[in-house]
TORDRENRO-672619 format. One record per residue: x, y, z of N, C-alpha, C in turn. Coordinates in steps of 0.02 Angstrom, whole numbers, padded with zeros to 5 digits, always signed. Example, Ala and Ser with C-alpha at 12.3 -4.5 7.8 and 13.67 -1.06 7.14 Angstrom:
+00660-00284+00390+00615-00225+00390+00660-00165+00390 +00642-00112+00354+00684-00053+00357+00645+00002+00394 
This chain:
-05799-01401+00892-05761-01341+00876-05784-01283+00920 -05749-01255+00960-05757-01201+00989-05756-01126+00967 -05824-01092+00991-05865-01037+00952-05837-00983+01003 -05847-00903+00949-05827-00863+00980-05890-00858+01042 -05937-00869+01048-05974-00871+01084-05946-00895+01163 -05929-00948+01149-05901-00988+01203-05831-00948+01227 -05795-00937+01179-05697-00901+01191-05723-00845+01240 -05763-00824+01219-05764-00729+01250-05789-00741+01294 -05835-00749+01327-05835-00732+01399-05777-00764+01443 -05756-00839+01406-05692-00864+01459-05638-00814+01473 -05624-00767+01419-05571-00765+01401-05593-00668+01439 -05649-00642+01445-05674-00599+01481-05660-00606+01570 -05676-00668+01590-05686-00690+01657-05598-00681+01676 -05543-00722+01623-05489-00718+01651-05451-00643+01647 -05494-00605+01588-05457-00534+01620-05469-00481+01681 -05560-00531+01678-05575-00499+01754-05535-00492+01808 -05513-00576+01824-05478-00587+01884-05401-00569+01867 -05379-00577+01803-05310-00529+01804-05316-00453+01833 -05376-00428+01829-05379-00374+01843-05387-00330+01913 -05421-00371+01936-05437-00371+02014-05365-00419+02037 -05310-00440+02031-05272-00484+02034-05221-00417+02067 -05225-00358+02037-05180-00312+02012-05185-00265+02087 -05234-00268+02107-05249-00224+02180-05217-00226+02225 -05199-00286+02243-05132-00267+02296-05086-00222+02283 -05048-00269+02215-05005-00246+02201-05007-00146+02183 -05066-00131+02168-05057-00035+02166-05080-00016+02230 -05119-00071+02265-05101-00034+02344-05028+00000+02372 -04995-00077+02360-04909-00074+02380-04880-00032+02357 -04904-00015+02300-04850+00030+02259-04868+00107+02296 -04921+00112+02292-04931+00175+02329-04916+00211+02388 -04861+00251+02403-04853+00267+02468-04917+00331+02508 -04968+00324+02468-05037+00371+02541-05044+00340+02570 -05078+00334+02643-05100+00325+02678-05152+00284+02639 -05180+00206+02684-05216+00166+02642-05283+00189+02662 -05314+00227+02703-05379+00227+02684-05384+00299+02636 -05322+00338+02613-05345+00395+02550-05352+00358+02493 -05291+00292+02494-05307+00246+02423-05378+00222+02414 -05409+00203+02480-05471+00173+02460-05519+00219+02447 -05510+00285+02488-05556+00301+02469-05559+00324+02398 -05492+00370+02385-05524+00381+02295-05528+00318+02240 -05501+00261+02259-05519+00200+02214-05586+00208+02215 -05648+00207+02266-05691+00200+02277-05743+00267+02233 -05715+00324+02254-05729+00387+02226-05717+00377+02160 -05684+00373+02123-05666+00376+02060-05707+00304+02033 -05715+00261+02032-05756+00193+02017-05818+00243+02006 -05846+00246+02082-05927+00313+02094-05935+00365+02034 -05877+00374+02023-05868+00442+01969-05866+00410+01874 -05864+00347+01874-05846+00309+01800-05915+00276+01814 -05959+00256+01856-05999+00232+01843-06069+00255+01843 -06094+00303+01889-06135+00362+01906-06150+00364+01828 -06117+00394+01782-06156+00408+01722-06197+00369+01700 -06165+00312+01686-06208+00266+01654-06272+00237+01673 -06266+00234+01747-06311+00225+01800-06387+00271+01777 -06355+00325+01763-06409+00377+01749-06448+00388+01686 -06402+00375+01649-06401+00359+01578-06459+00302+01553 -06444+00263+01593-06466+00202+01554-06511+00190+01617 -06531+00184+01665-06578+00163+01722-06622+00223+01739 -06610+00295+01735-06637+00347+01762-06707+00321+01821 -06735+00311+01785-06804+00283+01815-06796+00233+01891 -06760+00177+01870-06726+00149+01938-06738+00157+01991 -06692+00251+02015-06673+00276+02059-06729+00299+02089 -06782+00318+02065-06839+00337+02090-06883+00281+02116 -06856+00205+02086-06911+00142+02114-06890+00147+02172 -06832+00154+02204-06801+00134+02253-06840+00153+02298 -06884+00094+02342-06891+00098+02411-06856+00134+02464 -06883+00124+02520-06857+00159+02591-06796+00076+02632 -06814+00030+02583-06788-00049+02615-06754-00042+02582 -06737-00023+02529-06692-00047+02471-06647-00007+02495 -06651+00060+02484-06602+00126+02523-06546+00095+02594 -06599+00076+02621-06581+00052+02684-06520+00011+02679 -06560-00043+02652-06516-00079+02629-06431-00104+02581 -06473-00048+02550-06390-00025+02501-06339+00021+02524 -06373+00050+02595-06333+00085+02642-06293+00049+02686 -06325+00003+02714-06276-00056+02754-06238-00086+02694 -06254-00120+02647-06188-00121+02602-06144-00080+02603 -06143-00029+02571-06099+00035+02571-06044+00039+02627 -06065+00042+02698-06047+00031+02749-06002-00029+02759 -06024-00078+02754-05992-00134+02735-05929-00127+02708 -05955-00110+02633-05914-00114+02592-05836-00072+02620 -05865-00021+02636-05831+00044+02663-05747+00007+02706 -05784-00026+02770-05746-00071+02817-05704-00124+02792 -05724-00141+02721-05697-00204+02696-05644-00186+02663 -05644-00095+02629-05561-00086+02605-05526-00060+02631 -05563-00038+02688-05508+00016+02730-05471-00043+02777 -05513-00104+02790-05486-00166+02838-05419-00179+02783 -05442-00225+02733-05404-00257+02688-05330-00208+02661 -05337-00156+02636-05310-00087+02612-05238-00089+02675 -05272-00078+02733-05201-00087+02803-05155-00132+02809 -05232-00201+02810-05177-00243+02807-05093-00274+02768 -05123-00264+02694-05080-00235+02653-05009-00209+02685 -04991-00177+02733-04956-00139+02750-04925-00183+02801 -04952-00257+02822-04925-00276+02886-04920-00342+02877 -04932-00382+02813-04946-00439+02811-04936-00456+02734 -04908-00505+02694-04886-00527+02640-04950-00525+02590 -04923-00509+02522-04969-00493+02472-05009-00582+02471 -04980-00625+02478-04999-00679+02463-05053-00697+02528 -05032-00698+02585-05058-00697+02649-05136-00662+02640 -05135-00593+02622-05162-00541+02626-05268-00569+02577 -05198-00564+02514-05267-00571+02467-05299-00655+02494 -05275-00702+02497-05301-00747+02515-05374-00745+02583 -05339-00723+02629-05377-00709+02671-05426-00688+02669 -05423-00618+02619-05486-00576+02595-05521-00620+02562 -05503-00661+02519-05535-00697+02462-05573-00751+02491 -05567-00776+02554-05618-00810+02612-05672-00789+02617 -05707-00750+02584-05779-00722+02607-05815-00767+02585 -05816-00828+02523-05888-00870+02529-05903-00910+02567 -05846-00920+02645-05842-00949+02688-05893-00906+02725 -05884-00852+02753-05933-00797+02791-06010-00789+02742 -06015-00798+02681-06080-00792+02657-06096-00842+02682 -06070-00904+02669-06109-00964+02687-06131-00961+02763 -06106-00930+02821-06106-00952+02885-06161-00885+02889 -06158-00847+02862-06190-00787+02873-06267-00797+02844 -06275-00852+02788-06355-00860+02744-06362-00913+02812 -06314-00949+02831-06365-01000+02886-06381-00977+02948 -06362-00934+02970-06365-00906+03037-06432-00867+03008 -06419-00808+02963-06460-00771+02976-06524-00764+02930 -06517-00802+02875-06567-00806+02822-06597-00894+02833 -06558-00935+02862-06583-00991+02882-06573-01041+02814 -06530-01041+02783-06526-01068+02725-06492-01129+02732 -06484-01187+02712-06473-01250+02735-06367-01250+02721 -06342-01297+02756-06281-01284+02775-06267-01353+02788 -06233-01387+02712-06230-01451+02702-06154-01496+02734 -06143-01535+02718-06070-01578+02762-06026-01558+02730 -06038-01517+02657-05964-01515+02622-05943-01429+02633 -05991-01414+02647-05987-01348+02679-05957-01339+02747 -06010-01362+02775-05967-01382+02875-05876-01399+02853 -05867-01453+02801-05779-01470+02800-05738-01401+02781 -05777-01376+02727-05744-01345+02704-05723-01269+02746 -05764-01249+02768-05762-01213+02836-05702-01239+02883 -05717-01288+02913-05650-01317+02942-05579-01318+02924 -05596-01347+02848-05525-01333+02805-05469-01252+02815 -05524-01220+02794-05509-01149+02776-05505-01124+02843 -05524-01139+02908-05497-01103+02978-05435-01136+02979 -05412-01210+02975-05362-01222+02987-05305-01198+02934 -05319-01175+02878-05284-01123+02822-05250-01080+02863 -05305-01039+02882-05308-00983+02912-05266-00975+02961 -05257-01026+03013-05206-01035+03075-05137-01059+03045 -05141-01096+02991-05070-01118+02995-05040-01083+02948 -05084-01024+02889-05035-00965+02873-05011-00903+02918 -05066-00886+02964-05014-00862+03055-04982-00879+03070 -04979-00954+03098-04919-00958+03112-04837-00936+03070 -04866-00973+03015-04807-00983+02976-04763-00890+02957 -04837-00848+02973-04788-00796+02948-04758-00765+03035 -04796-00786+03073-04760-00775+03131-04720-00791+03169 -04688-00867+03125-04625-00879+03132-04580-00869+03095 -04587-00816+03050-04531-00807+02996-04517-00693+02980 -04587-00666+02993-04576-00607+02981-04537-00583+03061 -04506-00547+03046-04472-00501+03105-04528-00464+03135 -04568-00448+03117-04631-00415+03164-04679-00467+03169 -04670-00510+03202-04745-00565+03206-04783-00518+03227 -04784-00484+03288-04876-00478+03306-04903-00420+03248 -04856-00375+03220-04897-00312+03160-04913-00370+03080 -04855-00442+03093-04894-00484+03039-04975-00514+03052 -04965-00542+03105-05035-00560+03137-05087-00512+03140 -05073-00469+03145-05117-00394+03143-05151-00391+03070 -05102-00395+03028-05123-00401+02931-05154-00451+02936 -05139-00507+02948-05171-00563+02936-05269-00549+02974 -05267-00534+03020-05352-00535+03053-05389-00456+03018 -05339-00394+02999-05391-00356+02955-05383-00395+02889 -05356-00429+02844-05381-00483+02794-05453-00506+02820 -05446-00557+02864-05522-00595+02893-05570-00533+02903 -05573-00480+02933-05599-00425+02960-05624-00409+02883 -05582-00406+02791-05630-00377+02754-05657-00440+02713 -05617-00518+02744-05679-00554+02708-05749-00564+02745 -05739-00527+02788-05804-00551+02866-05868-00497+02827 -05833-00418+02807-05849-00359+02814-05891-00364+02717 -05849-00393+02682-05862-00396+02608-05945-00461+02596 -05926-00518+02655-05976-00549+02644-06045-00514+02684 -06033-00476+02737-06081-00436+02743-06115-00396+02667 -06075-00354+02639-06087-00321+02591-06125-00368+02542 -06097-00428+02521-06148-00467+02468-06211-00494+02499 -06235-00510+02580-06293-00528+02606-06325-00465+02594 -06288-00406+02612-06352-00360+02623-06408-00332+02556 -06326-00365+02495-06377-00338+02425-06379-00392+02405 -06380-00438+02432-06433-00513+02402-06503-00503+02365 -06550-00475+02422-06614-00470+02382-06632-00410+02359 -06575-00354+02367-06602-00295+02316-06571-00315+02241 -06528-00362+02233-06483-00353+02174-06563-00378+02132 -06581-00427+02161-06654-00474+02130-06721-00422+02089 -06706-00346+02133-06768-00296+02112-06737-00246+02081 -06677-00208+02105-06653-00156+02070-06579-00198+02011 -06564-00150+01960-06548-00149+01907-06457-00153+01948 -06399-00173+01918-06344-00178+01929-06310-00092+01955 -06312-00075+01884-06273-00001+01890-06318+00049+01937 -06380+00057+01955-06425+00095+01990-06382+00067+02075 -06395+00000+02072-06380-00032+02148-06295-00006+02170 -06244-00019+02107-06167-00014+02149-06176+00053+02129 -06215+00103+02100-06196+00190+02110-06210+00208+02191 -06246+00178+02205-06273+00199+02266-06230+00174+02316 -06224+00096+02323-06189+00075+02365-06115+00091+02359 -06092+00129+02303-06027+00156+02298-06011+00214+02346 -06079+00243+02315-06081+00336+02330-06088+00330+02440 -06114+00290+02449-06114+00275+02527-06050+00234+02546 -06014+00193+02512-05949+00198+02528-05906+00246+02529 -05890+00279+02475-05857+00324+02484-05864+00389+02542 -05941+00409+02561-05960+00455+02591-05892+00413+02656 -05941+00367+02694-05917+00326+02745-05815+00324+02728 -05793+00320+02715-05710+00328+02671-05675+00385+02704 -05734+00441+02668-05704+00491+02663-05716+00536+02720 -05754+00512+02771-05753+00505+02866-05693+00488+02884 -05699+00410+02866-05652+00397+02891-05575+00440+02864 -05539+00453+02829-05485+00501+02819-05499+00544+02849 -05558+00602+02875-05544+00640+02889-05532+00643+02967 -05572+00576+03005-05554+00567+03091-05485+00533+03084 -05460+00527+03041-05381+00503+03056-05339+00567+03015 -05379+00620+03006-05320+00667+03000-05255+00658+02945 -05288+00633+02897-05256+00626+02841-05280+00694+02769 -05206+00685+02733-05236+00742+02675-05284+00728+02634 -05328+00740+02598-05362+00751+02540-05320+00759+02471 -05295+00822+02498-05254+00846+02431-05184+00847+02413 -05148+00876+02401-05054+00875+02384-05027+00809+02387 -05058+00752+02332-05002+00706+02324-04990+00710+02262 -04924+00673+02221-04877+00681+02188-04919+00657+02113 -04904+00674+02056-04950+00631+02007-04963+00561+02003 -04911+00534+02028-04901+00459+02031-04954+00416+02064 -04949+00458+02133-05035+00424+02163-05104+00438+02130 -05097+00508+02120-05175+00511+02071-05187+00460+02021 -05139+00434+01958-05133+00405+01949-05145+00324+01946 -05105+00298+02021-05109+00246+02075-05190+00239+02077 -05210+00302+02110-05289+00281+02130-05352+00266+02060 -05324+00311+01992-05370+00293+01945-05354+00225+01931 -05303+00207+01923-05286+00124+01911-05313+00094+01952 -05329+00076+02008-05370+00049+02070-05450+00061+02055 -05461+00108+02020-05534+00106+02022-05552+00098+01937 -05509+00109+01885-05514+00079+01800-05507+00001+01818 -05443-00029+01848-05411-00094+01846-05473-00155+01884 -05455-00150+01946-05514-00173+01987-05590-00160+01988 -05587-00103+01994-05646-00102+02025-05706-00089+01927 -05689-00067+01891-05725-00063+01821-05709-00126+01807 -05631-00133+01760-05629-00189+01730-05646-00265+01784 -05631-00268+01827-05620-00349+01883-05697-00339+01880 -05743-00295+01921-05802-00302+01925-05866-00298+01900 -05851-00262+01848-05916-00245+01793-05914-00303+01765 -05849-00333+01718-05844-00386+01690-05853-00432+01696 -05850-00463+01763-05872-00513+01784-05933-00527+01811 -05982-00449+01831-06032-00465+01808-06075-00469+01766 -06040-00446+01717-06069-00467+01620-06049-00532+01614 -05995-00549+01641-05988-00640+01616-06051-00697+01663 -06049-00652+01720-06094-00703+01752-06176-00714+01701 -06201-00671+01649-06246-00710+01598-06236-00734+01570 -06157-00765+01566-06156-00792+01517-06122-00848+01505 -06100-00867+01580-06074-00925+01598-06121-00941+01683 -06112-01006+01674-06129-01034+01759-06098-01000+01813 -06142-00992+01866-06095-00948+01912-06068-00981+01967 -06069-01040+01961-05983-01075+01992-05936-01080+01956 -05935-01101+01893-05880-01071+01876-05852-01001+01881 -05889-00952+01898-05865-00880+01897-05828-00907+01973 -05876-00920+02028-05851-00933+02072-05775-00964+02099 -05775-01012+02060-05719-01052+02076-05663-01008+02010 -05679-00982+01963-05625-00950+01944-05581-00870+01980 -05629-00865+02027-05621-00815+02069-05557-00824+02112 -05538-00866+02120-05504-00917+02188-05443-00917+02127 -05432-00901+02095-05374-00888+02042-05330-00842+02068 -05374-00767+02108-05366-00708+02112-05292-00726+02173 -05305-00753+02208-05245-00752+02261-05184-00780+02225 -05187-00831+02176-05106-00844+02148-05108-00779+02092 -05138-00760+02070-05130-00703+02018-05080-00634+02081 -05102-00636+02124-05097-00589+02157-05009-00601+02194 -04989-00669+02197-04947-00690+02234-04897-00705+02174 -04912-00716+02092-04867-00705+02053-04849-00631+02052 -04877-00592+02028-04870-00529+02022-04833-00483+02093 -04838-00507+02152-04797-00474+02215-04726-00515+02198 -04716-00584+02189-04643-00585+02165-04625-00574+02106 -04665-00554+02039-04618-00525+01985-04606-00446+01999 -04656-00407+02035-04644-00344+02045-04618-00319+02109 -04624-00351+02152-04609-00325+02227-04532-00386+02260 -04537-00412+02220-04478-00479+02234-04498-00518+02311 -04581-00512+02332-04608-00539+02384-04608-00628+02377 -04576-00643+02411-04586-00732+02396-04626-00771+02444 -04676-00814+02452-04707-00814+02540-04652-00870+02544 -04666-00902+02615-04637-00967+02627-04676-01014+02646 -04655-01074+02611-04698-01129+02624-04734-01165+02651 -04713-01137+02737-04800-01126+02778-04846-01081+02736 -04828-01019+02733-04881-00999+02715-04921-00994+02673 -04877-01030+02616-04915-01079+02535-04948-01101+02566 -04937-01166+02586-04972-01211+02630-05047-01207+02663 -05046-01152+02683-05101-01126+02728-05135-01087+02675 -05135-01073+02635-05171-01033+02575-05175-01070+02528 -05175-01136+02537-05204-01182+02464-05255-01226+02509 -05244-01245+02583-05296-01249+02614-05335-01186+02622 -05338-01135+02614-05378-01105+02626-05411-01101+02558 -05416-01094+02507-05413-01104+02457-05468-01162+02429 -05425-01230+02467-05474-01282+02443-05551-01280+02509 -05546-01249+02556-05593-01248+02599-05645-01196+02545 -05613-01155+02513-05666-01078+02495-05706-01139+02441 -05663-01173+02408-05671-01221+02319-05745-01279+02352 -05726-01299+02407-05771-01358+02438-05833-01312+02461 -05825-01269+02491-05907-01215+02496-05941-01195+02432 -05912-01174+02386-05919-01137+02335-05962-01173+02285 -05931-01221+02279-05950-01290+02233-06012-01328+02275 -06043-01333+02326-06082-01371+02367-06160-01319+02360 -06135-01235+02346-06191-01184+02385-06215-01188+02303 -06136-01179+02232-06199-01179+02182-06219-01247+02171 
């Protein structure tokens, strides 16, 4: 008989990824400029979580090393590149296309712990890698034989790769601080340095700050309540409380969540290359994922 013990976190994990599921889709909806969306998604997350951070860790912030800083700064940075990449693409390349692509990053952790942390890099890993490049090529093609702008589709499609390249940076670099500092102390910081880095970037591209319509203010608190609180806090409360391949591999949900929701709301349909190429990509992320835990 199954205990509430057991129901709730499952049933936590799948509102996670419903939730983070939802990000494209209020990208799309939003007509700002995509790096103002990211940045106040990012700002406003910084701004809902900062309290608690303080609240409940105070002490933390003061352990923090000169490595750790460092470190949670190149995250930040990272992080920074990974929505303003992903966020564009959005704009040039299919919701289905899009999130998939992004959602390739445990392909780049893995290539990124063996290169640079030296961590062993087994045969089902090597396939799965393979799998997921050839994903990768044959959902290009497929949308570049079917959208009227191939090369601005192809363009979406490599800032996708550009924020799963940029995001798996972000999880190497707080690999071993996550191990010493406390959760909410680590993403206040690495938030508060994204956003700084964000909100550069808007201003060398000469974009507004201020005078948009309620609808986007709005737009952007949903992006940073929806995703970035509910998708990510939650799922890292579920990760005590379930195995974290399964978190993993329930993660890989996030791209059909994302590809139902662009055709009930946006009437986006992909085509069957580019299914195709996103369930290989898909089963390449499932064959890494499953091998590393």
């Amino acid at each position: 008989m199954t205990t509430d013990r057991e129901v709730t976190p499952t049933l936590a994990l799948a509102v996670a990824v419903f939730a983070t599921s939802t990000s494209a889709i209020l990208v799309r909806w939003s007509a700002a400029p995509s790096s103002v969306a990211a940045f106040y998604r990012v700002l406003f997350t910084t701004v809902l979580v900062a309290p608690v951070a303080f609240a409940r860790h105070r002490g933390a912030f003061a352990r923090l090393s000169p490595r750790d800083l460092g470190g949670a700064t190149v995250a930040g940075v990272a992080l920074a590149v990974h929505f303003a990449a992903w966020f564009e693409s959005l704009e040039h390349t299919t919701v289905a296309a899009s999130v998939t692509l992004v959602q390739s990053q445990p392909i780049f952790v893995a290539i990124g712990a063996g290169l640079l942390l030296g961590e062993r890099v087994g045969p089902k890993t090597v396939l799965g890698i393979l799998v997921a490049i050839v994903g990768a090529a044959v959902m290009s093609v497929g949308d570049a034989g079917t959208a009227s702008l191939a090369d601005a589709t192809v363009y979406g499609n490599a800032l996708a790769l550009l924020g799963a390249v940029t995001v798996a940076g972000y999880v190497l670099a707080g690999r071993s601080i996550r191990q010493r500092v406390p959760l909410f102390p680590y993403v206040t910081v690495v938030y508060g340095v994204c956003a700084v880095a964000l909100c550069c970037l808007v201003g060398v591209q000469g974009h507004a700050f201020a005078g948009y319509p309620a609808r986007e203010w709005l737009l952007f608190l949903a992006l940073a309540v929806g995703p970035g609180i509910v998708g990510h806090t939650v799922s890292n409360w579920v990760l005590e409380h379930l195995e974290s391949v399964v978190v993993s591999v329930a993660w890989l949900g996030e791209p059909l969540g994302a590809t139902l929701l662009a055709a009930t709301l946006l009437g986006e349909y992909p085509g069957a290359v580019t299914v195709l190429g996103a369930l290989l990509v898909i089963a390449g992320v499932a064959a890494v994922t499953l091998e590393r835990a």
